[in-house]
N, CA, C and O atoms as a GROMACS GRO file, in nm:
protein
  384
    1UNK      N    1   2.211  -2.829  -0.063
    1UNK     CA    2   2.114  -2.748  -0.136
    1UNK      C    3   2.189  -2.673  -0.246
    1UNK      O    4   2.290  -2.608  -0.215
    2UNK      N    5   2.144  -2.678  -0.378
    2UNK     CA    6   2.240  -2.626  -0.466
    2UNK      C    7   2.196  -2.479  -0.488
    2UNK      O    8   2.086  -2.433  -0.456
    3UNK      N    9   2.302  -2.408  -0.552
    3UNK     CA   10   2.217  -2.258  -0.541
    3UNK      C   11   2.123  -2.211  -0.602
    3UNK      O   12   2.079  -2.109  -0.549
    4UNK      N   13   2.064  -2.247  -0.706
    4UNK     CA   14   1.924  -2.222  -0.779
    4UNK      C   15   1.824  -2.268  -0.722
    4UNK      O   16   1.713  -2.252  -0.774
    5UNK      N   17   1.845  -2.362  -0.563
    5UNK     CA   18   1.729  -2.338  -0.493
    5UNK      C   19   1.812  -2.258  -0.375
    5UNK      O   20   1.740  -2.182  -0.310
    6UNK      N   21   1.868  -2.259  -0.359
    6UNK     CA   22   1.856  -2.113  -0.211
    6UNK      C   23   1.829  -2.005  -0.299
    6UNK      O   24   1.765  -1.917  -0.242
    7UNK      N   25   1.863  -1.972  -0.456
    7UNK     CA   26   1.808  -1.829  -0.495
    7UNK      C   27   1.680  -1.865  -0.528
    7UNK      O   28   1.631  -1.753  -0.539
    8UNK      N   29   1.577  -1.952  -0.556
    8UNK     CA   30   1.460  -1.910  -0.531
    8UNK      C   31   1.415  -1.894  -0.388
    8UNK      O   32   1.336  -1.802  -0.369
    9UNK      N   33   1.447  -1.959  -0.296
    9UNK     CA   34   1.400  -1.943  -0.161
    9UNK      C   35   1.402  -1.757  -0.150
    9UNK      O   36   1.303  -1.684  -0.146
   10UNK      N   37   1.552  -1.713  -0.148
   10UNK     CA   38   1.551  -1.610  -0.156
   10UNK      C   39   1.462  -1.490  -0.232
   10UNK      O   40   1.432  -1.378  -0.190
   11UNK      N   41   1.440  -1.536  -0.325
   11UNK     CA   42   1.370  -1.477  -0.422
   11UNK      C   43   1.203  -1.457  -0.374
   11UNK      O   44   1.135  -1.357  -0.397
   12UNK      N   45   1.158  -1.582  -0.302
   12UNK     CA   46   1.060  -1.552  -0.242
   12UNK      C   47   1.023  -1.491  -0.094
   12UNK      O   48   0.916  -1.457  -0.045
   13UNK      N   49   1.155  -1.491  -0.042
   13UNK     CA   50   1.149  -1.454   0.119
   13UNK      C   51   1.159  -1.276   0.055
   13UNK      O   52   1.104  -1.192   0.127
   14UNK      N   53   1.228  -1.225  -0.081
   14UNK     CA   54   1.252  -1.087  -0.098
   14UNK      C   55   1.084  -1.050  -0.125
   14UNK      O   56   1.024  -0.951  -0.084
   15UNK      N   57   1.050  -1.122  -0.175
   15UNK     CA   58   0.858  -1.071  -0.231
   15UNK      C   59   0.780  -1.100  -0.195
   15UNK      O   60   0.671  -1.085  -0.249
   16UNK      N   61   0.814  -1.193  -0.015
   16UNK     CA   62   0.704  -1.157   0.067
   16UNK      C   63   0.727  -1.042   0.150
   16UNK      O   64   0.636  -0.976   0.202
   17UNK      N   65   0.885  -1.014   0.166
   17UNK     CA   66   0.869  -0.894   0.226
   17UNK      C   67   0.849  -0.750   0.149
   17UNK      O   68   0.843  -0.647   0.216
   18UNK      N   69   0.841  -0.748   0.039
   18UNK     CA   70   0.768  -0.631  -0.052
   18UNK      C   71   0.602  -0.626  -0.040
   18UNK      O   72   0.528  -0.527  -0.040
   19UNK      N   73   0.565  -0.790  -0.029
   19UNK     CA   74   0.426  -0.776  -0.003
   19UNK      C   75   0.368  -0.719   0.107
   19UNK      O   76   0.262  -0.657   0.109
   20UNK      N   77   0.487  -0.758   0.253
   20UNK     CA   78   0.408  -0.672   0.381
   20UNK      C   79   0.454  -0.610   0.373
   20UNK      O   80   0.491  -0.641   0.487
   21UNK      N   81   0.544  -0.472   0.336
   21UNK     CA   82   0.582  -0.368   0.314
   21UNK      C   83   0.446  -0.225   0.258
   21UNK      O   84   0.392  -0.123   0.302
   22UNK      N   85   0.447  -0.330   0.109
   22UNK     CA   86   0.263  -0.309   0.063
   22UNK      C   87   0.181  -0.313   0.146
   22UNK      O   88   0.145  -0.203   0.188
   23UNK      N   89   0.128  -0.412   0.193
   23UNK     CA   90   0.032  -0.398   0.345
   23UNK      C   91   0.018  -0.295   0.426
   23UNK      O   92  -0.080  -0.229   0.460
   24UNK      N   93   0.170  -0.288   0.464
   24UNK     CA   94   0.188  -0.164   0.574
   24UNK      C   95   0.160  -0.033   0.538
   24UNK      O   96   0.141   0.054   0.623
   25UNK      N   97   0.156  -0.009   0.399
   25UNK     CA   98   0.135   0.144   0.299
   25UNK      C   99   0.004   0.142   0.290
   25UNK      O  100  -0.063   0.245   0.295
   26UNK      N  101  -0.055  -0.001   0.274
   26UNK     CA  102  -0.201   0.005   0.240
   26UNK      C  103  -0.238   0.051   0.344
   26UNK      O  104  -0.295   0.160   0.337
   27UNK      N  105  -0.219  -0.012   0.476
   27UNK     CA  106  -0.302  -0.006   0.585
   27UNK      C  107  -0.278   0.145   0.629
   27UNK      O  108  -0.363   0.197   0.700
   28UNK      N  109  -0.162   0.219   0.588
   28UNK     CA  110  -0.186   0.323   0.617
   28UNK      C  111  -0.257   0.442   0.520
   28UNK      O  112  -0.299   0.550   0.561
   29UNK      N  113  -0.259   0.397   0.392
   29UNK     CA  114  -0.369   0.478   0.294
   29UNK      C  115  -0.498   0.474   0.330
   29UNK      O  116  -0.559   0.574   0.368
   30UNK      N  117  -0.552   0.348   0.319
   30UNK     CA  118  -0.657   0.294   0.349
   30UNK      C  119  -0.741   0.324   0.504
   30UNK      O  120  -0.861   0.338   0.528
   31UNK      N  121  -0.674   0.325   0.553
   31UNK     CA  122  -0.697   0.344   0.738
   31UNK      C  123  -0.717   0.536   0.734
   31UNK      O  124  -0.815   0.607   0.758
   32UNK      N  125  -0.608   0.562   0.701
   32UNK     CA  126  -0.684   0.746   0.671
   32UNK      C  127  -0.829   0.758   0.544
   32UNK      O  128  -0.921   0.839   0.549
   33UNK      N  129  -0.813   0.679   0.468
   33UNK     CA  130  -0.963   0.723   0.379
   33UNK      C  131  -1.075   0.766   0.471
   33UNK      O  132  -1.156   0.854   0.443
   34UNK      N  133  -1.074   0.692   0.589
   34UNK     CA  134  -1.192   0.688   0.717
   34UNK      C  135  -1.184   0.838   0.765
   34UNK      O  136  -1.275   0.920   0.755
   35UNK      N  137  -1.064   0.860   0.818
   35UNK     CA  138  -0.984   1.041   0.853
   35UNK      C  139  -1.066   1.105   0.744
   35UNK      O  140  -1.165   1.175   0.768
   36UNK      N  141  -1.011   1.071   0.599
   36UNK     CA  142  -1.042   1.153   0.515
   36UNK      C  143  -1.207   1.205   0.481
   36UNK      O  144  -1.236   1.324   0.468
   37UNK      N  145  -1.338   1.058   0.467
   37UNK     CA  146  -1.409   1.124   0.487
   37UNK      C  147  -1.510   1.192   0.603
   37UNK      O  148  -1.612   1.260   0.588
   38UNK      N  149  -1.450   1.153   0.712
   38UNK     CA  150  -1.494   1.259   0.831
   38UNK      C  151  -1.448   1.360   0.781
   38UNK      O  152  -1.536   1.406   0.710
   39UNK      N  153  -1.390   1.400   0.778
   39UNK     CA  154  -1.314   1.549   0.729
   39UNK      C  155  -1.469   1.628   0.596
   39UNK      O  156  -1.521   1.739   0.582
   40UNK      N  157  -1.482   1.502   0.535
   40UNK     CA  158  -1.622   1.562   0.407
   40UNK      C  159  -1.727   1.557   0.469
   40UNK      O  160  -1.800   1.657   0.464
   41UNK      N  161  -1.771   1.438   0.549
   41UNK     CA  162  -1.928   1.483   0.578
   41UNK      C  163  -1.922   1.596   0.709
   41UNK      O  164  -2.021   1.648   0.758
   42UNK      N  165  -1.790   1.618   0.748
   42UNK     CA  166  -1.789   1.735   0.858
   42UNK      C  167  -1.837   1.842   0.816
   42UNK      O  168  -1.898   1.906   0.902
   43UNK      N  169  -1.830   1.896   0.695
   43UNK     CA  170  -1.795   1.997   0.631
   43UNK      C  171  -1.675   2.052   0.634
   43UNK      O  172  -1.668   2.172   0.664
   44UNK      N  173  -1.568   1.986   0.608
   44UNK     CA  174  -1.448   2.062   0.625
   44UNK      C  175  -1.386   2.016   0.455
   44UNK      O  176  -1.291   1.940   0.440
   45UNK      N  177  -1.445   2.066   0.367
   45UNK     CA  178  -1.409   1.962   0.232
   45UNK      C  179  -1.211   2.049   0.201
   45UNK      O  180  -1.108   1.993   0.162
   46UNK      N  181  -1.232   2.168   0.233
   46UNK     CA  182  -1.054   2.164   0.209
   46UNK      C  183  -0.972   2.106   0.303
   46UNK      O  184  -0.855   2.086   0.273
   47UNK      N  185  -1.007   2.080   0.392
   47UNK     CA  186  -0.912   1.969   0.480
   47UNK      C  187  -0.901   1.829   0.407
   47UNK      O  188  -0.796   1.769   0.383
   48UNK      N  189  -1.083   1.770   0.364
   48UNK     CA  190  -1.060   1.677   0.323
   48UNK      C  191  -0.968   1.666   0.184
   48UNK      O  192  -0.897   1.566   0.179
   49UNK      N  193  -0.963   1.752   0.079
   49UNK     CA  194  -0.860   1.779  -0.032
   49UNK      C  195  -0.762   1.776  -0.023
   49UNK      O  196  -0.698   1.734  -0.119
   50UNK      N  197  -0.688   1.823   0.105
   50UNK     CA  198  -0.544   1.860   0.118
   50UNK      C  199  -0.507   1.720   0.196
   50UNK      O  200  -0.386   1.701   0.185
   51UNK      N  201  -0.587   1.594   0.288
   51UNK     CA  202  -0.555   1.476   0.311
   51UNK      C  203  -0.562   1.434   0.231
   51UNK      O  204  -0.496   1.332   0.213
   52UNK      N  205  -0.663   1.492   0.108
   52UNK     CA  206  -0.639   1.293   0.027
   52UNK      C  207  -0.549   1.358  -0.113
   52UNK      O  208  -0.535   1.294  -0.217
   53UNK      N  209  -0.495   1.487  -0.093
   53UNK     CA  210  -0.333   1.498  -0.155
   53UNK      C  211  -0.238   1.426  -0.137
   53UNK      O  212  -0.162   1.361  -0.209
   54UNK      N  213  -0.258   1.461   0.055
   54UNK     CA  214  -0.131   1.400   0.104
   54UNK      C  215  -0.119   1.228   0.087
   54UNK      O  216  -0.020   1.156   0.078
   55UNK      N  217  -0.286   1.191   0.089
   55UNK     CA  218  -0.246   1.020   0.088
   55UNK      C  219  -0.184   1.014  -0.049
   55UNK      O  220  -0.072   0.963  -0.044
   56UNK      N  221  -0.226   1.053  -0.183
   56UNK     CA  222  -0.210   0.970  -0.281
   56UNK      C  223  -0.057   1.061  -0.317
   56UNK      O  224  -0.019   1.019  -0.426
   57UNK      N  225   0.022   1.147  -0.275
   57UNK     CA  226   0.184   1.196  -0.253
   57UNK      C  227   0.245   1.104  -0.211
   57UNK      O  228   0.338   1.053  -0.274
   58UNK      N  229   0.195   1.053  -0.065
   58UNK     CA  230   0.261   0.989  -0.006
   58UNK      C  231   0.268   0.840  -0.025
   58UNK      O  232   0.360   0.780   0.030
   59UNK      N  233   0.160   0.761  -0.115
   59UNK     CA  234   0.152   0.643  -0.151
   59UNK      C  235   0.224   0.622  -0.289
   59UNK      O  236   0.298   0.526  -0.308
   60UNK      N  237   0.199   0.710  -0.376
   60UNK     CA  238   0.257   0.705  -0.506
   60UNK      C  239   0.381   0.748  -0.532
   60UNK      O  240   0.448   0.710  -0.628
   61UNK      N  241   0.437   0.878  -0.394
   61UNK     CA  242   0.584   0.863  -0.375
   61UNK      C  243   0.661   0.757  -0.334
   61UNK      O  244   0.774   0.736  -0.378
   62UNK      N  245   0.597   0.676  -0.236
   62UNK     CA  246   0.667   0.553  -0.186
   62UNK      C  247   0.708   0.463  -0.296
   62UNK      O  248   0.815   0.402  -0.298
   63UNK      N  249   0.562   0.454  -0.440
   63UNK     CA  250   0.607   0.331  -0.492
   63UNK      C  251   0.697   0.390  -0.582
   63UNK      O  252   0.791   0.325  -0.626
   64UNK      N  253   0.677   0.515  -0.618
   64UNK     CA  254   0.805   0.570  -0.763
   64UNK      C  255   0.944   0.543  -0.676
   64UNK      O  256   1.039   0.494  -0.736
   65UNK      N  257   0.954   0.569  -0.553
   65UNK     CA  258   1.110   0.538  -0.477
   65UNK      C  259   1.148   0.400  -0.461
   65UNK      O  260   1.268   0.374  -0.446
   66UNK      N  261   1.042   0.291  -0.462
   66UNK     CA  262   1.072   0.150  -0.453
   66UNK      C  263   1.095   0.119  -0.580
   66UNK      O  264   1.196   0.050  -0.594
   67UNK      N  265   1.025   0.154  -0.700
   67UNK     CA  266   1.091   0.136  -0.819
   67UNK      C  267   1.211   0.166  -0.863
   67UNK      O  268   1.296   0.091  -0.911
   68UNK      N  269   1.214   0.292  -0.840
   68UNK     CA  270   1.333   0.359  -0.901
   68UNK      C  271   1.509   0.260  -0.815
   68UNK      O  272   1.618   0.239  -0.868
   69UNK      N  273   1.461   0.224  -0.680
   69UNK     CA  274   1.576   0.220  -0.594
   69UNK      C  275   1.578   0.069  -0.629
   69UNK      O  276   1.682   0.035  -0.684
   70UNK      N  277   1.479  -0.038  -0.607
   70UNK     CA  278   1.456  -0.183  -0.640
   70UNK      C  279   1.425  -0.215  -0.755
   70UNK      O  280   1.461  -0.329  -0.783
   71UNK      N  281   1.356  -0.142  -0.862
   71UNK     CA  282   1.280  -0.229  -0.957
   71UNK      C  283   1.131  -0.246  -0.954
   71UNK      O  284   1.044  -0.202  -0.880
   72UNK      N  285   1.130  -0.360  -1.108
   72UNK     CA  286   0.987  -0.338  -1.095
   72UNK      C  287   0.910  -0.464  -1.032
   72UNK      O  288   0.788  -0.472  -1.043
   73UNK      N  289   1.005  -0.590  -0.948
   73UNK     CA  290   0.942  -0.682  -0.893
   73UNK      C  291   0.909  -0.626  -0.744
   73UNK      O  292   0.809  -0.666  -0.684
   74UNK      N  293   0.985  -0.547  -0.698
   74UNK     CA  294   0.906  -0.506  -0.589
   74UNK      C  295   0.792  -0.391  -0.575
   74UNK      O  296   0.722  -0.365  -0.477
   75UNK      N  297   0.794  -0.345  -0.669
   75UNK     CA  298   0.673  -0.240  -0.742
   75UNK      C  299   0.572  -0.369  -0.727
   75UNK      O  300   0.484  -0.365  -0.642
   76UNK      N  301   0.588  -0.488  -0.818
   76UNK     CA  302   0.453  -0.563  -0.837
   76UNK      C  303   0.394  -0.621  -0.678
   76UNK      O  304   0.280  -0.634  -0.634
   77UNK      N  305   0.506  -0.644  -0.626
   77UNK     CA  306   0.465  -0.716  -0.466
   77UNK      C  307   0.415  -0.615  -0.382
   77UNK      O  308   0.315  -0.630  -0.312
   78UNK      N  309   0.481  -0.516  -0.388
   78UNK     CA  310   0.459  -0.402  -0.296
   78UNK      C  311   0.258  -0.368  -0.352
   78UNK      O  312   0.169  -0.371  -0.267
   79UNK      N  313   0.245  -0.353  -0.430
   79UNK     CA  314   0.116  -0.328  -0.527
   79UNK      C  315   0.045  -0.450  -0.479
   79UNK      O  316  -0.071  -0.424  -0.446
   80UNK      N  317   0.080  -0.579  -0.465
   80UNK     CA  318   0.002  -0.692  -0.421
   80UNK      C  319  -0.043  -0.659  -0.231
   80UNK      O  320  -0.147  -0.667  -0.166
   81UNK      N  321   0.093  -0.623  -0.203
   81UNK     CA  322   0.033  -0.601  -0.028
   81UNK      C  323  -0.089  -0.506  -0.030
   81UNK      O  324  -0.196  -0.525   0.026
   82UNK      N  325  -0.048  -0.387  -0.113
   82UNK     CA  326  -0.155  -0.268  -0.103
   82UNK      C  327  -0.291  -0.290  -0.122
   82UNK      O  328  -0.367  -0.237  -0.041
   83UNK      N  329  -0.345  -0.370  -0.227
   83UNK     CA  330  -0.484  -0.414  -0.250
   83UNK      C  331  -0.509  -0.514  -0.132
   83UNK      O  332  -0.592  -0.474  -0.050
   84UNK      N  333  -0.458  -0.627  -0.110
   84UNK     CA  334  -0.481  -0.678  -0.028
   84UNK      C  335  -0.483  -0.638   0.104
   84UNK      O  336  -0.508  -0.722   0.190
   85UNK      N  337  -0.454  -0.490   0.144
   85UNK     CA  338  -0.489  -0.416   0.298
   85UNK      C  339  -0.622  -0.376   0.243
   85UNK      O  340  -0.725  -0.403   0.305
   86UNK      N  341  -0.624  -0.290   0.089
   86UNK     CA  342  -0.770  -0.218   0.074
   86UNK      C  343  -0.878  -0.381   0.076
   86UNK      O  344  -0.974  -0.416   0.144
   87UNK      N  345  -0.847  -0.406   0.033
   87UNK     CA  346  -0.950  -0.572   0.015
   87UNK      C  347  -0.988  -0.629   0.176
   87UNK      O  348  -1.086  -0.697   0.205
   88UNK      N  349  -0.890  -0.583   0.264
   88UNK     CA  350  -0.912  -0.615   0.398
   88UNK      C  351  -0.942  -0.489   0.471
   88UNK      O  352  -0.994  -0.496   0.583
   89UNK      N  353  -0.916  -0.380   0.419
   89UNK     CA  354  -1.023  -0.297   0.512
   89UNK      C  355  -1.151  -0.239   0.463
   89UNK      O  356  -1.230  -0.172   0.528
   90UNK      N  357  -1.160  -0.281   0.319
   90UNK     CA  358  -1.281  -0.163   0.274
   90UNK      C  359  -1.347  -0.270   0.278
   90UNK      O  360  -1.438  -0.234   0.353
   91UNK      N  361  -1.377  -0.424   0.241
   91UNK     CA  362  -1.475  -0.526   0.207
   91UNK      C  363  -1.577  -0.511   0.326
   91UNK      O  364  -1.697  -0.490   0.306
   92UNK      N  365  -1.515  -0.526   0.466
   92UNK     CA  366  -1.647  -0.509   0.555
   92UNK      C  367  -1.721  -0.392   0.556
   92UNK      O  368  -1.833  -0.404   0.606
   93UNK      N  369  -1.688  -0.265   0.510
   93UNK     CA  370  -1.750  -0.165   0.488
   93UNK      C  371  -1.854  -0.164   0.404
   93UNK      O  372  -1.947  -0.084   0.406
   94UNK      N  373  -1.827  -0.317   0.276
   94UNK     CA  374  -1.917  -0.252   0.198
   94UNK      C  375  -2.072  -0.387   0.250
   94UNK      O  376  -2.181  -0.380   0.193
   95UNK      N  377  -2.057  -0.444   0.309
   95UNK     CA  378  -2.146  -0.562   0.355
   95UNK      C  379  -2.265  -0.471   0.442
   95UNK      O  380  -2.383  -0.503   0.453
   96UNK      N  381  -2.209  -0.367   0.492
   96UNK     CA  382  -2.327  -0.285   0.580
   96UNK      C  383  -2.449  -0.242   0.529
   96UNK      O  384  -2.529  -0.183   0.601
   0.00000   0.00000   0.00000
């Protein structure tokens, strides 16, 4: 195998694991939105403000640190997992 194919192999085994990395951020943004609006129709709307601080701190800190530390191909993969958790958790929500 010559090396310009083990570095694409590589190249793609690195940006599927940026993609479930993404996933795993999504599923955890996405999976609190649910937290978040119980928190609004509770009436608790500054709880709900101060979670959906913390989600979009904690999602948009993750990707400025994957950029800054990796670049911007794992920014794009990491960004591909993330929609594709929201695409897999919000779509059945909206069929109701």
């Amino acid at each position: 195998m010559s090396h310009a194919v083990m570095h694409d192999y590589l190249f793609i085994a690195e940006a599927a694991g940026w993609i479930g990395a993404g996933g795993l951020l999504g599923l955890l943004h996405f999976a609190s939105l649910r937290w978040n609006v119980g928190f609004l129709i509770g009436g608790q709307p500054f709880s709900s403000l101060g979670l959906q601080l913390l989600r979009f701190a904690a999602t948009g800190g993750a990707m400025v640190l994957v950029t800054k530390s990796f670049g911007a191909m794992p920014l794009l993969a990491g960004t591909l997992g993330l929609l594709t958790a929201r695409n897999g958790l919000l779509r059945p929500e909206t069929r109701r």
